[in-house]
N, CA, C and O atoms as a Maestro MAE file, in Angstrom:
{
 s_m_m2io_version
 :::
 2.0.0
}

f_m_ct {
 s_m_title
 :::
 protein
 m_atom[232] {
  # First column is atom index #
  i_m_mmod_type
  r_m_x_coord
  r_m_y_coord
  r_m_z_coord
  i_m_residue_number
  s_m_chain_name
  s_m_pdb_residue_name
  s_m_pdb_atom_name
  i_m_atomic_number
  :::
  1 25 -90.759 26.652 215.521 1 A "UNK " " N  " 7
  2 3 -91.699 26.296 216.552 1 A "UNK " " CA " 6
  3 2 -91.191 26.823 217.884 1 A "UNK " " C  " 6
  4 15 -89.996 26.843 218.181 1 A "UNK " " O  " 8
  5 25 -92.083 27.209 218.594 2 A "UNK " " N  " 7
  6 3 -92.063 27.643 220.451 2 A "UNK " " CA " 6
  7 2 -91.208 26.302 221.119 2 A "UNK " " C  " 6
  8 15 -91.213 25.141 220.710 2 A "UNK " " O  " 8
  9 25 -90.580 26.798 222.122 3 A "UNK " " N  " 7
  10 3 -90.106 25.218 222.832 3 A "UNK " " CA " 6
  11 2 -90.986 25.301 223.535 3 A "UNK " " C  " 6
  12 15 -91.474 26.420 223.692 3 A "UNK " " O  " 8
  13 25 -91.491 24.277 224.172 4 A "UNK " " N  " 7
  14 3 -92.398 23.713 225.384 4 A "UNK " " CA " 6
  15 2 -93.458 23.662 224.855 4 A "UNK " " C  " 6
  16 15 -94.168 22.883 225.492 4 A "UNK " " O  " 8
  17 25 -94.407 24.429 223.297 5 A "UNK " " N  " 7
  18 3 -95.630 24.388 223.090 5 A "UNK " " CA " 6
  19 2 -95.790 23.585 221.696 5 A "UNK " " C  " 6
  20 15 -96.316 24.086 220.702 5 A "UNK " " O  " 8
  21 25 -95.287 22.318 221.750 6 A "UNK " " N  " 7
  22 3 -95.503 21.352 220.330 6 A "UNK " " CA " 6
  23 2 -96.892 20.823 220.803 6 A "UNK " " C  " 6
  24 15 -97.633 20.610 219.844 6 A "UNK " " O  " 8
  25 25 -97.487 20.533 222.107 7 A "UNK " " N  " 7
  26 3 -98.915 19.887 222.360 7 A "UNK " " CA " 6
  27 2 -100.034 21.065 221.744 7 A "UNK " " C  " 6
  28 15 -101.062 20.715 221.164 7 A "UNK " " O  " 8
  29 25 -99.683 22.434 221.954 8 A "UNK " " N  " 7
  30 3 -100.681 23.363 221.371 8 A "UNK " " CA " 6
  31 2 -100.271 23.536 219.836 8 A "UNK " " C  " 6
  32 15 -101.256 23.503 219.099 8 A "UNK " " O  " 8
  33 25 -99.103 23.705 219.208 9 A "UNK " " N  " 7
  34 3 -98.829 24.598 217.876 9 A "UNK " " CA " 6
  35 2 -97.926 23.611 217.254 9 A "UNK " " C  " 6
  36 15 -97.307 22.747 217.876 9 A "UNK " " O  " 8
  37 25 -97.899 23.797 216.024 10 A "UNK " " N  " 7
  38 3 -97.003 23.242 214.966 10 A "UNK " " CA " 6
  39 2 -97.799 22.054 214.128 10 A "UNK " " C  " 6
  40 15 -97.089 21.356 213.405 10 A "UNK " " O  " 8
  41 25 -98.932 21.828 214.161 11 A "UNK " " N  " 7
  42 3 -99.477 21.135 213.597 11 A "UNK " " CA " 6
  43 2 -101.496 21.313 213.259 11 A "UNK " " C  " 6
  44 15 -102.167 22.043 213.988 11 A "UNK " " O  " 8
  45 25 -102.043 20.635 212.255 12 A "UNK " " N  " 7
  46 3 -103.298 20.961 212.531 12 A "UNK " " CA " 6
  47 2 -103.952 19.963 213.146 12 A "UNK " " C  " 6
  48 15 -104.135 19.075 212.313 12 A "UNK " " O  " 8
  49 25 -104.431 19.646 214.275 13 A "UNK " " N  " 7
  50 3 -105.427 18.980 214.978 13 A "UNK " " CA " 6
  51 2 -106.082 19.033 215.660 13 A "UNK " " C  " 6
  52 15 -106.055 20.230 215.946 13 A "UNK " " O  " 8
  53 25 -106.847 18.548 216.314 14 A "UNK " " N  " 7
  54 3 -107.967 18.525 217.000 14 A "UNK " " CA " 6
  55 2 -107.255 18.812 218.630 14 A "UNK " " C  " 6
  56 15 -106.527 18.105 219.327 14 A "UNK " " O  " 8
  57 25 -107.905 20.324 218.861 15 A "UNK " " N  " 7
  58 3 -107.100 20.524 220.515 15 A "UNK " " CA " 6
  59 2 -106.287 22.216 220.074 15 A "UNK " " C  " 6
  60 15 -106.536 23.319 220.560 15 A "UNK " " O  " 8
  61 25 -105.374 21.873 219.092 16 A "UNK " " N  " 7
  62 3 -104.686 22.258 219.264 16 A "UNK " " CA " 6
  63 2 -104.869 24.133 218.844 16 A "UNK " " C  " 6
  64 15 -106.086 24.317 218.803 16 A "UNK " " O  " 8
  65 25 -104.338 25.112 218.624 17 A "UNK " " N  " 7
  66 3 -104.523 25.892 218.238 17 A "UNK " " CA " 6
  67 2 -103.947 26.529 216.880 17 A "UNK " " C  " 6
  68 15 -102.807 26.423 216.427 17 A "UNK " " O  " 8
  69 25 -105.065 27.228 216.351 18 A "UNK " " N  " 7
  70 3 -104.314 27.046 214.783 18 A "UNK " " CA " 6
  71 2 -104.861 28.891 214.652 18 A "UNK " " C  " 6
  72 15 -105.788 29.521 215.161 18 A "UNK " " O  " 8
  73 25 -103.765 29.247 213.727 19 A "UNK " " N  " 7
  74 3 -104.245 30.397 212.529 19 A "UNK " " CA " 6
  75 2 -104.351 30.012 211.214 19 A "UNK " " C  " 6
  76 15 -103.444 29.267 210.840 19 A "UNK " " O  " 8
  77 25 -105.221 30.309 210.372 20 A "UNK " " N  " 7
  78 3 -104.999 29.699 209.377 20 A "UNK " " CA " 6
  79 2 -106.717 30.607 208.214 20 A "UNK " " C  " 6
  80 15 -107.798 31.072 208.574 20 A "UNK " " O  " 8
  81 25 -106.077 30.438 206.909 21 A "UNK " " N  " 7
  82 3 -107.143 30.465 205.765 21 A "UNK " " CA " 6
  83 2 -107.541 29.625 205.244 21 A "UNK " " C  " 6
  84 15 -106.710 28.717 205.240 21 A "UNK " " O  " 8
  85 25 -108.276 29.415 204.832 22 A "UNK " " N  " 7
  86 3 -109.101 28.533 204.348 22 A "UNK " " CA " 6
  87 2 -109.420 29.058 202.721 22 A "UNK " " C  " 6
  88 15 -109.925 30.180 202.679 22 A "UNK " " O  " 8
  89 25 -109.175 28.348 201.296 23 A "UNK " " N  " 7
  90 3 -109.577 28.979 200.230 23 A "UNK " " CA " 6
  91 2 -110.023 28.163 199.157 23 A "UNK " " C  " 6
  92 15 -109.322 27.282 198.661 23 A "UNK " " O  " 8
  93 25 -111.561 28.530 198.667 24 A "UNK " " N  " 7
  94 3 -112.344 27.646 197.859 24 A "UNK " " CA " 6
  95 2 -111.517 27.698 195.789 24 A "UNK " " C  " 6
  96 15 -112.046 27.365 194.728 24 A "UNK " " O  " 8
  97 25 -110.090 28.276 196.092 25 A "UNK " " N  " 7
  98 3 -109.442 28.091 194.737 25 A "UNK " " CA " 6
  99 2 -107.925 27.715 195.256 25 A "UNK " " C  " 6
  100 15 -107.548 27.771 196.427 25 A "UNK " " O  " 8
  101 25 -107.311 27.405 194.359 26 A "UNK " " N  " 7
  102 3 -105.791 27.238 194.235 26 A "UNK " " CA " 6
  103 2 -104.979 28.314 194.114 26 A "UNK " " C  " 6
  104 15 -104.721 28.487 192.923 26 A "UNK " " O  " 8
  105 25 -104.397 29.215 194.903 27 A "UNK " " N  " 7
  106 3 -103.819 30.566 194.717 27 A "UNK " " CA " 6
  107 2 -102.296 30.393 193.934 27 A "UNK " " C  " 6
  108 15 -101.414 31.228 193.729 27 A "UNK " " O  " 8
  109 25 -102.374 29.135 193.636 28 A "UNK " " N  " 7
  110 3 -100.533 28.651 192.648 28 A "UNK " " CA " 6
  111 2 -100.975 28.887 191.237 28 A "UNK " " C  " 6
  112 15 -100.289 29.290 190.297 28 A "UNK " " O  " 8
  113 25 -102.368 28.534 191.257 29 A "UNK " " N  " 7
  114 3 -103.018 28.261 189.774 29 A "UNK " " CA " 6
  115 2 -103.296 29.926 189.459 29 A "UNK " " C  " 6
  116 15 -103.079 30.342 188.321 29 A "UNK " " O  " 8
  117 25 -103.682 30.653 190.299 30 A "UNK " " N  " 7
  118 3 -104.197 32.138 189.824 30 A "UNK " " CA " 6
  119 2 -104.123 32.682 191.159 30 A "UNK " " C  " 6
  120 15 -104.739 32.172 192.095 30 A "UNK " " O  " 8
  121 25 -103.251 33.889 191.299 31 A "UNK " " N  " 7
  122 3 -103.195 34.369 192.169 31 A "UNK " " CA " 6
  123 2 -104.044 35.182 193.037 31 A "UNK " " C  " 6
  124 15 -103.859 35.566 194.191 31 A "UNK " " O  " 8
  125 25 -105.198 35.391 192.075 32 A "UNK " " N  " 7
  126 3 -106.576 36.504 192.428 32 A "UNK " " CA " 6
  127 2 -107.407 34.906 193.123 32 A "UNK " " C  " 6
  128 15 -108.603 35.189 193.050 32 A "UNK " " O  " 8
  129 25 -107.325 33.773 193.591 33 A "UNK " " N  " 7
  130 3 -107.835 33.033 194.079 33 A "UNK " " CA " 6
  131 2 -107.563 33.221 195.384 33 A "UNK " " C  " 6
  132 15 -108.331 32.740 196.217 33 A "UNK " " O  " 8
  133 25 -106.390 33.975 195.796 34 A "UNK " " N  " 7
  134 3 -106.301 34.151 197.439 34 A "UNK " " CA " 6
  135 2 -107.901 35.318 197.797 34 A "UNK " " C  " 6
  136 15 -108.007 35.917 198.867 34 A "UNK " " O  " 8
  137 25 -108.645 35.386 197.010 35 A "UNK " " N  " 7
  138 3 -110.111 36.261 197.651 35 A "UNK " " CA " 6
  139 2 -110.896 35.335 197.619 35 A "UNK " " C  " 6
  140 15 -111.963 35.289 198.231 35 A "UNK " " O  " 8
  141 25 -110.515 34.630 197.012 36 A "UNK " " N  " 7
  142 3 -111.761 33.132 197.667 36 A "UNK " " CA " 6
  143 2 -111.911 32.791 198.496 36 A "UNK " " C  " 6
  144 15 -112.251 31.612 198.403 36 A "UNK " " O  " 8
  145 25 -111.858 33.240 199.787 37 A "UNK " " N  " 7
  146 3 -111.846 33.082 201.211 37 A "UNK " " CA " 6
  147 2 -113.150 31.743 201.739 37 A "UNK " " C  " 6
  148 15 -114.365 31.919 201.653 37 A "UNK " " O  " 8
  149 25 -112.723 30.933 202.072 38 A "UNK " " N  " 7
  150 3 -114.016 30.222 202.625 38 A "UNK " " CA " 6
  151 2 -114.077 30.292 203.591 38 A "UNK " " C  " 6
  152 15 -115.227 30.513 203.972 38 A "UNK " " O  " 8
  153 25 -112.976 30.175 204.746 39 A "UNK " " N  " 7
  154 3 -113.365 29.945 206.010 39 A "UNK " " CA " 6
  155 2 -111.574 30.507 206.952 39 A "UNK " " C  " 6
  156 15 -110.433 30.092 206.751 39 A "UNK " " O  " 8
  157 25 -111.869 31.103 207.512 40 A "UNK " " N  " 7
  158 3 -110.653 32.073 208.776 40 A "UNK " " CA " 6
  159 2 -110.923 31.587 209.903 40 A "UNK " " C  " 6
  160 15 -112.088 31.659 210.293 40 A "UNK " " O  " 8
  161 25 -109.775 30.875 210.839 41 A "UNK " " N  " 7
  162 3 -109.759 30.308 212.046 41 A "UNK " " CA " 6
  163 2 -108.618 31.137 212.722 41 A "UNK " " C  " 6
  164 15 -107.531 31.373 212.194 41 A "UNK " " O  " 8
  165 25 -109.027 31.554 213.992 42 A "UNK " " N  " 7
  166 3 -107.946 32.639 213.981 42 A "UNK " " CA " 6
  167 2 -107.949 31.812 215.967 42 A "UNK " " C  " 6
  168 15 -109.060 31.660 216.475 42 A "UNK " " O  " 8
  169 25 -106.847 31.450 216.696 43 A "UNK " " N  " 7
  170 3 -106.868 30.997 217.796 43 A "UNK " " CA " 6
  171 2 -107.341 29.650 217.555 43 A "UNK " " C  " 6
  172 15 -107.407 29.067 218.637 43 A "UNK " " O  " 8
  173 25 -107.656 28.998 216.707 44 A "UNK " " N  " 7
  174 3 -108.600 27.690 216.979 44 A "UNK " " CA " 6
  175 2 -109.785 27.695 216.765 44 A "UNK " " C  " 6
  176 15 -110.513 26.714 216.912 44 A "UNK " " O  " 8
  177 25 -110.158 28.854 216.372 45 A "UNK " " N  " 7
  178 3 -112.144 29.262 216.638 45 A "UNK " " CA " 6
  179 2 -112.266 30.095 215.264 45 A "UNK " " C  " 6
  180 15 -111.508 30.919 214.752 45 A "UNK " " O  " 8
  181 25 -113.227 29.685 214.953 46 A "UNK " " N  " 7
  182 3 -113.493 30.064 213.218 46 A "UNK " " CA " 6
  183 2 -114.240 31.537 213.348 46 A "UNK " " C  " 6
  184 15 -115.169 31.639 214.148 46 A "UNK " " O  " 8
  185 25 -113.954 32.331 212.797 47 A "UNK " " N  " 7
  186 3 -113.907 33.738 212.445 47 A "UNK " " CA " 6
  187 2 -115.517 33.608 211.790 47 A "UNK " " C  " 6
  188 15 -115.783 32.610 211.120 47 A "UNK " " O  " 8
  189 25 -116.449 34.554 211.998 48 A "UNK " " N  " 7
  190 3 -117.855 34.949 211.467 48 A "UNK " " CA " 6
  191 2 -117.326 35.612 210.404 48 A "UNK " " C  " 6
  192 15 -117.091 36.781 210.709 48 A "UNK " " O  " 8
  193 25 -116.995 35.299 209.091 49 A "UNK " " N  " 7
  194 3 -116.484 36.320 208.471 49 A "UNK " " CA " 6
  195 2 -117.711 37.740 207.941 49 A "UNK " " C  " 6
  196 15 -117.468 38.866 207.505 49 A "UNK " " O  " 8
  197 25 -119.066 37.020 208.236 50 A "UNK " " N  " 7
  198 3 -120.023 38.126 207.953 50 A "UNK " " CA " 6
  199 2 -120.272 39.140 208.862 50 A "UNK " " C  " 6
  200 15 -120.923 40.162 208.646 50 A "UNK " " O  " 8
  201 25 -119.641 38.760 210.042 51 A "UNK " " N  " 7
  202 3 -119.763 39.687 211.046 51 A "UNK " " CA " 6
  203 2 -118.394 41.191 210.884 51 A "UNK " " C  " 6
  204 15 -118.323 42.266 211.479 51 A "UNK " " O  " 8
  205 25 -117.601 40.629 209.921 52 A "UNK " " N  " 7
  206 3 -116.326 41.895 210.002 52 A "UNK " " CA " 6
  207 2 -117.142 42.949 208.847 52 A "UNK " " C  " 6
  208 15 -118.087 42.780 208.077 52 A "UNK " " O  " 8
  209 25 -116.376 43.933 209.123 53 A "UNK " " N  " 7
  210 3 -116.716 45.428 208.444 53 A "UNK " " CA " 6
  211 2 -114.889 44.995 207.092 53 A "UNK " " C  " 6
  212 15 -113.702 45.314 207.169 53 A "UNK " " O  " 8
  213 25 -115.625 44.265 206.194 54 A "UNK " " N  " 7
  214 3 -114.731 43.639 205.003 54 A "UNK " " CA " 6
  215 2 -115.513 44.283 203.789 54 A "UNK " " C  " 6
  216 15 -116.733 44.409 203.681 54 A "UNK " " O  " 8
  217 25 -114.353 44.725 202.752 55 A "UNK " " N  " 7
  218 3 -115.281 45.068 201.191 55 A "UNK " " CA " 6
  219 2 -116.378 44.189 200.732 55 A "UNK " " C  " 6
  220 15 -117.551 44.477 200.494 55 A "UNK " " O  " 8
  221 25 -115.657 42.877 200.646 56 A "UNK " " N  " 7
  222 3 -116.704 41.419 200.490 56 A "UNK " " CA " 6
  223 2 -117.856 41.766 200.784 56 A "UNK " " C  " 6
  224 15 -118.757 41.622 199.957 56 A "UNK " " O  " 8
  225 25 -118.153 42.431 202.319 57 A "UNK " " N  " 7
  226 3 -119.477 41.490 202.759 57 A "UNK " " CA " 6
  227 2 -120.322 43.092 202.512 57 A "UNK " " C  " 6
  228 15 -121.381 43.369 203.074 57 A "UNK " " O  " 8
  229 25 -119.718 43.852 201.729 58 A "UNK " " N  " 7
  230 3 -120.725 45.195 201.876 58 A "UNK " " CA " 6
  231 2 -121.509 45.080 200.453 58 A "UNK " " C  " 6
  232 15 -122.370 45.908 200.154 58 A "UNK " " O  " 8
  :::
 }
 m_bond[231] {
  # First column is bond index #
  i_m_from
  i_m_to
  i_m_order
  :::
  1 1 2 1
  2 2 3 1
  3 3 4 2
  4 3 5 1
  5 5 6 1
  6 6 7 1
  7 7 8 2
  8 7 9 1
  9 9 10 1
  10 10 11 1
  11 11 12 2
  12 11 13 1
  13 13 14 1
  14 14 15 1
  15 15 16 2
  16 15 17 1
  17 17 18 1
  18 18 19 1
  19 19 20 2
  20 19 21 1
  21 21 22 1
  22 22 23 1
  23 23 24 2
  24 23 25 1
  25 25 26 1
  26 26 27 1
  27 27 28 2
  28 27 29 1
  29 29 30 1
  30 30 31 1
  31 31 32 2
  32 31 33 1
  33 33 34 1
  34 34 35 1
  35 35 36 2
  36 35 37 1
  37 37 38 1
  38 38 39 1
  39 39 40 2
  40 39 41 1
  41 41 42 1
  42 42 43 1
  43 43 44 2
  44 43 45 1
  45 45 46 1
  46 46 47 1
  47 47 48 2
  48 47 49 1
  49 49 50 1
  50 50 51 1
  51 51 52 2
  52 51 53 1
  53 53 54 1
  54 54 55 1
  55 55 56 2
  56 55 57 1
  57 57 58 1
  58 58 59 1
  59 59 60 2
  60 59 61 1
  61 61 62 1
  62 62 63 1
  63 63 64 2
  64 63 65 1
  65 65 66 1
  66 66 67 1
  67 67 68 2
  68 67 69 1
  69 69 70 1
  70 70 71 1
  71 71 72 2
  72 71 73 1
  73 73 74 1
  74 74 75 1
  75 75 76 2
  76 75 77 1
  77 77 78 1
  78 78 79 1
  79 79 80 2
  80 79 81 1
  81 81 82 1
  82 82 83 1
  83 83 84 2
  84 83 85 1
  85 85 86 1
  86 86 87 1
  87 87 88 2
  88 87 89 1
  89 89 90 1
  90 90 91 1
  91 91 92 2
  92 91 93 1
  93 93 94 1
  94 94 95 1
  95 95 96 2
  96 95 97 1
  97 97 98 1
  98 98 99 1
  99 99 100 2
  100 99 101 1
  101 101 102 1
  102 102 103 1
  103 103 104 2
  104 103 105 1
  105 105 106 1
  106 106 107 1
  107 107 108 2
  108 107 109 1
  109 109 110 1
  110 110 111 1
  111 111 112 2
  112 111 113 1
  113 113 114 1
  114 114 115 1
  115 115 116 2
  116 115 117 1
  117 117 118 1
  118 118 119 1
  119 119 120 2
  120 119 121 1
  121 121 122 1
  122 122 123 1
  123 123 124 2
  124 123 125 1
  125 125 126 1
  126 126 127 1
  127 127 128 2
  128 127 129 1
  129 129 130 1
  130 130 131 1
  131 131 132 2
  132 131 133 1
  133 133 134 1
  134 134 135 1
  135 135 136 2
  136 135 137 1
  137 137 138 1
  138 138 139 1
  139 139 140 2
  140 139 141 1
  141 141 142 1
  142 142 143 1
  143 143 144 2
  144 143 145 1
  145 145 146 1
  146 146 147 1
  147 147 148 2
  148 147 149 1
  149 149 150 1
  150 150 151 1
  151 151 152 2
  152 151 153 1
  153 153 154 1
  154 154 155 1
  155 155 156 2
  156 155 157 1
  157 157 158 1
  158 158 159 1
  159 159 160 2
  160 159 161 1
  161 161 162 1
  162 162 163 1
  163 163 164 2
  164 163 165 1
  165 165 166 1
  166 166 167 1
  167 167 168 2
  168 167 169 1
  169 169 170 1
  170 170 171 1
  171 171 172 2
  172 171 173 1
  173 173 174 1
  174 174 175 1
  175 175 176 2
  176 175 177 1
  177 177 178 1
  178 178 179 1
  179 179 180 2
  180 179 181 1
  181 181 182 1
  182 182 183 1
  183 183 184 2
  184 183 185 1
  185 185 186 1
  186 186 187 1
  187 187 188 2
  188 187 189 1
  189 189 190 1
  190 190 191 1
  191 191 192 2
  192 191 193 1
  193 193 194 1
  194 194 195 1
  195 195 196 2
  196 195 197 1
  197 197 198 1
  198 198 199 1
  199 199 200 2
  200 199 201 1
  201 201 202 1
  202 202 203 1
  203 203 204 2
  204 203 205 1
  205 205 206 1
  206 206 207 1
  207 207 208 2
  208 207 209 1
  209 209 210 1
  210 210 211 1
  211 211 212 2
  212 211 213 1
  213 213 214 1
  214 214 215 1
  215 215 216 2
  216 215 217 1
  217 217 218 1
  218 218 219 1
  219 219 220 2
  220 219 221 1
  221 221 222 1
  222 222 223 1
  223 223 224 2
  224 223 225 1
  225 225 226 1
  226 226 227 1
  227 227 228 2
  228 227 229 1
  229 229 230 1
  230 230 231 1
  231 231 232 2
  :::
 }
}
């Protein structure tokens, strides 16, 4: 962790700022489950994932 920034980072809550994936499988159980993408928060603010130029969304 950053010193001075435990109120923004190191945890997930409300405020604070996060990176993070989101995935509608268990990637321990099968590793091809990390493309199950549900939801990308990138700064705190959730990613349009239909808006990126991704294989997925073509």
């Amino acid at each position: 962790m950053f010193l001075g920034q435990e109120d923004d980072l190191g945890s997930i809550e409300p405020g604070k700022h996060a990176d993070m994936v989101l995935l509608d499988a268990d990637p321990l159980a099968d590793i091809s489950n990390v493309a199950r993408i549900s939801a990308v928060f990138k700064g705190g603010q959730r990613v349009d994932l239909g808006a990126l130029s991704l294989p997925v969304n073509e």
